[in-house]
C-alpha positions in Angstrom: 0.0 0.0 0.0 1.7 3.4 -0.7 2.5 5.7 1.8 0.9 8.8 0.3 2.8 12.0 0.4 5.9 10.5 1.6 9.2 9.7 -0.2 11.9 7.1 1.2 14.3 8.5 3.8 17.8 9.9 2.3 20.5 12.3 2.8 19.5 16.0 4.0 23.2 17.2 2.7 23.5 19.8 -0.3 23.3 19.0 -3.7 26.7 20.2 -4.2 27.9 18.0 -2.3 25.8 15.0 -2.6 26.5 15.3 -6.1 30.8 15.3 -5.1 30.2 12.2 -3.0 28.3 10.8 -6.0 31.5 11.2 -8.4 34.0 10.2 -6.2 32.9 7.2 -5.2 29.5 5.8 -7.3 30.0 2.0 -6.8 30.5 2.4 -2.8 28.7 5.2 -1.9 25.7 3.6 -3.7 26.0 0.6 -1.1 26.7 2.8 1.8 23.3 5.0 1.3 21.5 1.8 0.9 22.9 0.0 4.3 22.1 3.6 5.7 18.5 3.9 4.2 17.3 1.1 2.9 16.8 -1.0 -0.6 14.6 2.5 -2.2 16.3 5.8 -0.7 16.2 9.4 -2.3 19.5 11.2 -3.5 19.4 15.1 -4.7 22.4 15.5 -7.2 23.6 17.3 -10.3 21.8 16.5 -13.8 19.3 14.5 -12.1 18.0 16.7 -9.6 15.8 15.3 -6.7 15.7 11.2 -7.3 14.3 8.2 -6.0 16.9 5.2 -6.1 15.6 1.7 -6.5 16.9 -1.9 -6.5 14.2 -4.4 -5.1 13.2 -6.0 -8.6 9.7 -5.9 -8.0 9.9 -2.1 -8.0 12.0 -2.4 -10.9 9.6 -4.3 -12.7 6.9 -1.7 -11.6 9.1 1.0 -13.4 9.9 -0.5 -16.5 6.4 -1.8 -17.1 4.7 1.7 -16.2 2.7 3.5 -19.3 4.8 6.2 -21.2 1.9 8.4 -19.4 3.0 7.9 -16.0 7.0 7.9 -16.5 8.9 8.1 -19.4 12.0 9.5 -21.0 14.9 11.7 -18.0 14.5 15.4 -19.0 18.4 15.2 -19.0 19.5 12.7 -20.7 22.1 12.0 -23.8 19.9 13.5 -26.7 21.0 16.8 -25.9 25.2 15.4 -26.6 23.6 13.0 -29.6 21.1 15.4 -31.1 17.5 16.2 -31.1 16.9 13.5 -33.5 18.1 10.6 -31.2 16.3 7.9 -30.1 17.6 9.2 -26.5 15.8 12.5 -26.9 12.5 10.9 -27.8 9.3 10.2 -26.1 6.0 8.6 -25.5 4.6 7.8 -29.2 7.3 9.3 -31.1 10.2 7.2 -29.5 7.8 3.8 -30.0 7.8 5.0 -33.9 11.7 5.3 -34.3 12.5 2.5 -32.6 10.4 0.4 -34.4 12.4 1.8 -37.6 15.5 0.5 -35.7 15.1 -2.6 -34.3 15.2 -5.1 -37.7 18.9 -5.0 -38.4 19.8 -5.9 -35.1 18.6 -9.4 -35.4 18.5 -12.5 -38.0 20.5 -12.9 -41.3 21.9 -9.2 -40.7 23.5 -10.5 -37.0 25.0 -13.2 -39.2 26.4 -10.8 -41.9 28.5 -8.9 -38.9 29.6 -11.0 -37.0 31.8 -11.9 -39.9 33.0 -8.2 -39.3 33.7 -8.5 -36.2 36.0 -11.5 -36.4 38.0 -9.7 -39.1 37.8 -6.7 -37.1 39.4 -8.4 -34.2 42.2 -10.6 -36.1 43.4 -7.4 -37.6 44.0 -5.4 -34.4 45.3 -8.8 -32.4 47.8 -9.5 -35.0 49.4 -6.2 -33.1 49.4 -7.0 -30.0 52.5 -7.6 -28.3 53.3 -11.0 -26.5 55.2 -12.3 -23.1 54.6 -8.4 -22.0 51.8 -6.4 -20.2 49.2 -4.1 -22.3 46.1 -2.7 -21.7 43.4 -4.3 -24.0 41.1 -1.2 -23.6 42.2 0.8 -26.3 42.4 -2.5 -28.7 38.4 -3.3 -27.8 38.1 0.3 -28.5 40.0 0.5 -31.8 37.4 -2.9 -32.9 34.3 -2.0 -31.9 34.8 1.9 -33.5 35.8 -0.2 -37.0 33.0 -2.7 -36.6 30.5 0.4 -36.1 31.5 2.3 -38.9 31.7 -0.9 -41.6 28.3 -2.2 -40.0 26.8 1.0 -39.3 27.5 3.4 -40.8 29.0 1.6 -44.1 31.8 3.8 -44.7 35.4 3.0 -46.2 37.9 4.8 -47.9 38.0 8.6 -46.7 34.9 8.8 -44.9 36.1 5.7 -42.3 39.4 7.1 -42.1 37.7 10.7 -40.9 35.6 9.5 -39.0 37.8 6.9 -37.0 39.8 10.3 -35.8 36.7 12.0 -35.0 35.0 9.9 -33.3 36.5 8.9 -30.6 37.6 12.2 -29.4 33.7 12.9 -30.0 32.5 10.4 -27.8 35.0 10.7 -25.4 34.2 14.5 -24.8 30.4 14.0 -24.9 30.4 11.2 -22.8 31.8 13.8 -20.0 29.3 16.5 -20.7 26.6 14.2 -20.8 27.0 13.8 -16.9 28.7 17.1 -15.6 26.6 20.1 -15.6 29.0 22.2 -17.7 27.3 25.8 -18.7 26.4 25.3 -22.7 27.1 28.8 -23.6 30.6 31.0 -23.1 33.6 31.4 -25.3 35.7 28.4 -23.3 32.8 25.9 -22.9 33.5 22.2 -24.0 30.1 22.2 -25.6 31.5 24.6 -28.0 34.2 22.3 -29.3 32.0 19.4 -28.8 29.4 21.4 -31.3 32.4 22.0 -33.8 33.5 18.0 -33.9 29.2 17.7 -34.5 29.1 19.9 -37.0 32.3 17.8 -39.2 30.3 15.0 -37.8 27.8 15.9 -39.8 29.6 17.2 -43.2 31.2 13.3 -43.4 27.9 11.7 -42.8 26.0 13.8 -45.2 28.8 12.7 -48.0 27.4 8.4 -46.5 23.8 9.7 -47.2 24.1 10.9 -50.3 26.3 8.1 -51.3 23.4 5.5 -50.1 20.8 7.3 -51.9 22.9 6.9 -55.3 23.6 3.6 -54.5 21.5 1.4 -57.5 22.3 -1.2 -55.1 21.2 -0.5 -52.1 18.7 -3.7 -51.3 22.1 -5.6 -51.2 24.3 -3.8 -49.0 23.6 -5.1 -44.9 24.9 -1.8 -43.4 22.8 -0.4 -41.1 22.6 3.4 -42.9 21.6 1.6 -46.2 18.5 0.1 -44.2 17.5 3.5 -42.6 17.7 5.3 -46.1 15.2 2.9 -47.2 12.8 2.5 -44.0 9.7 4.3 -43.5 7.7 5.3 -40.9 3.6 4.0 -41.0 2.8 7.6 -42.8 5.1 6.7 -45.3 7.7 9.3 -44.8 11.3 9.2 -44.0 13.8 9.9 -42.1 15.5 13.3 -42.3 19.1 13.9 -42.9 19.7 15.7 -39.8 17.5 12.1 -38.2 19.6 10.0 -39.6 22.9 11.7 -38.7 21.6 11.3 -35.0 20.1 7.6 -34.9 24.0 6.8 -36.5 25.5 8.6 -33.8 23.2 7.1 -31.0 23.8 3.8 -32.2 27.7 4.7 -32.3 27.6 5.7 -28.7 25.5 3.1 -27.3 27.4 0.4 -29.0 30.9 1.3 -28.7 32.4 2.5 -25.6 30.0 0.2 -23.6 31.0 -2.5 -25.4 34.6 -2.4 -25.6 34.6 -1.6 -21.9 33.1 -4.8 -21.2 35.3 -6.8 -23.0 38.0 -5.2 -21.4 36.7 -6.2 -17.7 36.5 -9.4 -19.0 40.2 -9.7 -20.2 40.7 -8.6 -16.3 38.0 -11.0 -14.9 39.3 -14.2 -16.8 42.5 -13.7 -15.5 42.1 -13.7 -12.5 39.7 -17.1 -12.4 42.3 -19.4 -14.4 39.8 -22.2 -13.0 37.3 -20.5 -15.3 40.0 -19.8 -18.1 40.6 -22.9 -18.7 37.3 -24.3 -18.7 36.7 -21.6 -21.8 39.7 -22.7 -23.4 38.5 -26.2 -23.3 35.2 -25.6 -24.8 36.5 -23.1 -27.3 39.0 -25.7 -28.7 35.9 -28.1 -28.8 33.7 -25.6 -30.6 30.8 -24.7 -27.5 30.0 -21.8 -26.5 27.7 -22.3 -23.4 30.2 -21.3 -20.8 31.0 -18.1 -22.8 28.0 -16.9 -23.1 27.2 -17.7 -19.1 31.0 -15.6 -18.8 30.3 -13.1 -20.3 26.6 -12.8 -18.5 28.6 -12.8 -15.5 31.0 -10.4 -16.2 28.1 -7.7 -16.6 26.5 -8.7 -13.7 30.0 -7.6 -11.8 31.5 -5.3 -13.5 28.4 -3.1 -15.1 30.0 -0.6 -17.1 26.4 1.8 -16.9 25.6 2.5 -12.6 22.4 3.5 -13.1 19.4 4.1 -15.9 16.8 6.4 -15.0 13.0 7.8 -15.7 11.1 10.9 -15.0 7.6 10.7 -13.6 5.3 12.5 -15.7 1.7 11.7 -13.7 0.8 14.1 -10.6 1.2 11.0 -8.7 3.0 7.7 -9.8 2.6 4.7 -6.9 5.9 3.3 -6.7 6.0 0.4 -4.2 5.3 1.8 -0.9 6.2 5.2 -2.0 3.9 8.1 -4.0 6.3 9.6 -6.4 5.5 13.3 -6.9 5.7 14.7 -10.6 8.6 15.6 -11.9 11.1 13.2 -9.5 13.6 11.3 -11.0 13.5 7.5 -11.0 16.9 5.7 -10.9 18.0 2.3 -11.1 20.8 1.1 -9.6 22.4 -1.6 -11.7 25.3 -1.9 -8.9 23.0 -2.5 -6.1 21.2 -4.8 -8.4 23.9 -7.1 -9.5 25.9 -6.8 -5.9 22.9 -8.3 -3.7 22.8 -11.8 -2.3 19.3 -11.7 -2.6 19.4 -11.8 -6.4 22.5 -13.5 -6.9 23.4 -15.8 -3.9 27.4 -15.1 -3.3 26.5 -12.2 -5.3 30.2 -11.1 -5.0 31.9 -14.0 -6.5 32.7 -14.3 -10.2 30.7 -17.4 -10.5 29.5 -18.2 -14.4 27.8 -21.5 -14.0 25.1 -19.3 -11.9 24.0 -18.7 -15.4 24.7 -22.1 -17.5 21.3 -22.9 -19.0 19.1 -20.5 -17.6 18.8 -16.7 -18.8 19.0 -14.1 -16.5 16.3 -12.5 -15.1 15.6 -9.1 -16.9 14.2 -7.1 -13.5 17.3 -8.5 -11.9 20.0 -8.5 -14.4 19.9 -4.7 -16.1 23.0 -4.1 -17.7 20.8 -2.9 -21.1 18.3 -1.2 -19.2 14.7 -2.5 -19.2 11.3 -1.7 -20.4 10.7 0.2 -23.8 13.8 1.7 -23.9 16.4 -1.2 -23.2 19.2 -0.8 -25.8 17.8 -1.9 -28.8 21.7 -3.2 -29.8 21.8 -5.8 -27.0 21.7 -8.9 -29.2 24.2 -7.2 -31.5 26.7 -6.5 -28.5 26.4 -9.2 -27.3 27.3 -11.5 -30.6 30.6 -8.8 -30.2 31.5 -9.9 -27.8 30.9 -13.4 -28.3 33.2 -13.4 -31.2 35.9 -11.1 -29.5 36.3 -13.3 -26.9 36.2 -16.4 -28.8 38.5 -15.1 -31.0 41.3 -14.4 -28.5 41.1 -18.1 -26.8 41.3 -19.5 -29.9 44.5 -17.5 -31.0 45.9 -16.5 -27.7 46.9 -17.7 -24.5 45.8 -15.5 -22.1 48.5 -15.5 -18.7 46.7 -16.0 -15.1 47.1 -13.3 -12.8 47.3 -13.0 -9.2 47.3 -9.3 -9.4 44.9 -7.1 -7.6 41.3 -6.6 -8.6 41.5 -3.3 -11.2 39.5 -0.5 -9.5 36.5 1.1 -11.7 37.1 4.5 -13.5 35.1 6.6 -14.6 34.7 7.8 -18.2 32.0 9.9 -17.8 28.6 7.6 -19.0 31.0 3.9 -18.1 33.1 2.9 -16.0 36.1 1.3 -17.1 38.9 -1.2 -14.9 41.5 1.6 -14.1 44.2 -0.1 -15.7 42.7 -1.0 -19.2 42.2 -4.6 -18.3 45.8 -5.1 -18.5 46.6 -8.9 -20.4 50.1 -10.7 -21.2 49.6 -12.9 -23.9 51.0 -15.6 -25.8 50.4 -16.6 -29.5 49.2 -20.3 -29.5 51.5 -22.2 -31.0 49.4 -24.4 -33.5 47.7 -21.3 -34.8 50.0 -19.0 -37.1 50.1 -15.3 -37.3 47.1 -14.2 -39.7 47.8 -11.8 -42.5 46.9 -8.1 -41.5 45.9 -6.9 -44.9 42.8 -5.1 -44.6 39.4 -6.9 -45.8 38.5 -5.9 -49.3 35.3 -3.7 -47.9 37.7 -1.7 -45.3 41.0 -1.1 -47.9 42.4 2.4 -48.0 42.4 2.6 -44.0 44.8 3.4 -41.8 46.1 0.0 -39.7 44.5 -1.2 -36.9 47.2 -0.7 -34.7 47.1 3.0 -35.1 46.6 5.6 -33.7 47.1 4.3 -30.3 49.7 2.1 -29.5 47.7 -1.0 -27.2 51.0 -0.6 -24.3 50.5 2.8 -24.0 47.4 2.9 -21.7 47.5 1.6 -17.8 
């Protein structure tokens, strides 16, 4: 029954300073305020104002099942770094449109038709990597997921894959800052004004794709995501703007990249430091399963969530919550830490346990790393096929060395949080495997090489 009027108990402390406390330690001072409140407690910070935090699944499930009517899209949220156009700024009727433009080449033959990119992606930029020695493997995921984006994506080679592969990661890398620090838009040394410079050569390189696509007499043939969207329509019959389809490409781009070579990453520092569990995927990768992987990788998000939190803003006068009344206006934010760290959900919740999830899925009101409701990422199935390959891909060409290193500490990167030290590996070729050719795939020729611009030892 809901306690009418009254919001769960929280800190009394300025915003300033609940919102320092928030950035300088997210993981733990999330856990702290819920051993000192409860599971639901309210925070008031930067960007998100006053909030309810949540992380009992039935409340979750509440949320993310709630009518567009009654909660919906965070006043603040990316679309104003990705654009106006972006599935992120969109709402209610308008967002159930786009996505449903969206959501067909993530899934099926088209799946099938990248993950071929991504294995050629990832063979490229492993034939660089240096063995018997210490690297960090974040900029390397980095470097493949970017290329797999742009050839799958965005369907660019030659010049405009070059240009964008040096934009765009200074692009994301800035916005992905602003989108959570509430930096003033306007004045003559704002970030947003550089930011808004890289958007608008963003834009000149992505208006040359479009046009490109729409001269393209064979367009039904190509499986890039950009040829797809030049040809969709919505139920009226119209399509998609240029200025639309500049954003969708770069929402996809950000919610598919950084998130997703982070990930990976933590995994490269997970698996090492389970050789129990190494081996085991070793084992099954020499024998051609995948079971274990997949249950890996699960696991991997469920402890090291590179997203804290996914929010919603309550749009009805009164939105019942639980035991709580939710006044309009508040905040509603999920916390995917407190989530995936309680025993309650996940017995042992703290150890890095795979098998938890060997043939069963994970529970989507308990399990959030995409979010939940109508807006979990529409790319899940395609990141998670990356990652599928990426990994299988480095067990079947490398050894990867055992640690008994220290656990990495998070760091942030402004939307993820990454394992401080890159996810740090020492490899080994395997011996009955030799080196494979680094000349580019005919569809990616005329780039610069993988292992450039960003030497994989130079990070950590």
């Amino acid at each position: 029954m809901a306690t009418t009027g009254t919001l769960p108990p929280g800190s009394t402390a300025p915003r300033w300073a609940q919102g320092a406390y928030a950035l300088s330690m997210p993981q733990r001072g999330m856990r702290r305020l819920r051993d000192r409140y409860g599971d639901t407690f309210t925070v008031d910070v930067p960007i998100f104002g006053r909030s309810v935090v949540i992380s009992e699944p039935a409340e979750v499930k509440q949320l993310f099942q709630a009518g567009t009517d009654d909660v919906d899209n965070l006043e603040r949220n990316l679309g104003r770094v990705l654009g106006p156009g972006s599935l992120f700024a969109r709402e209610g009727e308008d967002h159930r449109r786009q996505r449903k433009l969206l959501v067909p080449p993530f899934h099926g033959r088209r799946l099938a038709a990248y993950e071929r990119i991504v294995e050629e992606e990832t063979v490229r930029e492993m034939a660089g990597w240096p063995q018997g020695r210490a690297f960090a493997t974040l900029p390397s995921m980095m470097r493949i997921t970017l290329n797999v984006i742009l050839r799958a994506v965005f369907g660019a080679e030659g010049a405009e894959f070059a240009e964008l592969r040096a934009l765009l990661p200074r692009m994301v890398t800035l916005g992905s800052r602003l989108a959570v620090l509430p930096v003033p838009p306007r004045g003559r040394f704002s970030p947003w004004r550089r930011f808004r410079a890289m958007r608008r050569e963003y834009d000149a390189i992505v208006g040359r794709l479009i046009s490109a696509a729409e001269r393209d007499g064979a367009l039904d043939e190509r499986d890039d995501i950009l040829a797809m969207l030049v040809q969709s329509r919505y139920d009226d019959g119209s399509a998609m703007g240029r200025g639309e389809l500049a954003d969708q490409l770069i929402t996809l781009l950000t919610a598919g990249h950084e998130t997703t070579a982070t990930t990976l990453a933590w995994a490269v520092e997970r698996l090492r430091r389970h050789p129990a569990v190494l081996h085991d995927l070793v084992a099954e990768a020499d024998a051609g399963g995948s079971a274990l992987r997949e249950a890996a990788l699960l696991e991997v998000q469920r402890t090291r969530p590179v997203i804290d939190i996914v929010g919603r803003q309550v749009k009805a006068d009164g939105v019942t919550l639980g035991r709580w009344t939710l006044p309009k206006g508040y905040t509603v934010l999920v916390s995917i830490v407190l989530m995936h760290d309680d025993d309650r959900n996940f017995p042992d919740a703290r150890a890095f346990d795979p098998s938890r999830f060997l043939g069963s899925k994970p529970d989507l009101y308990q399990w959030v790393p995409f979010g939940g409701g109508s807006r979990r990422c529409l790319g899940a199935a395609f990141a998670t096929m990356e990652m599928n390959v990426v990994v299988r891909t480095l067990l079947r060409d490398f050894v990867l060395a055992p640690t008994d290193e220290r656990d990495e500490r998070w760091h942030s990167r402004g939307v993820a949080s990454a394992p401080a030290k890159g996810g740090r590996a020492v490899v080994h070729r395997r011996a009955h495997r030799a080196a494979p050719s680094t000349a580019a795939p005919a569809a990616a020729q005329s780039r610069t090489p993988a292992t450039s611009p960003t030497d994989p030892t130079e990070a950590g």
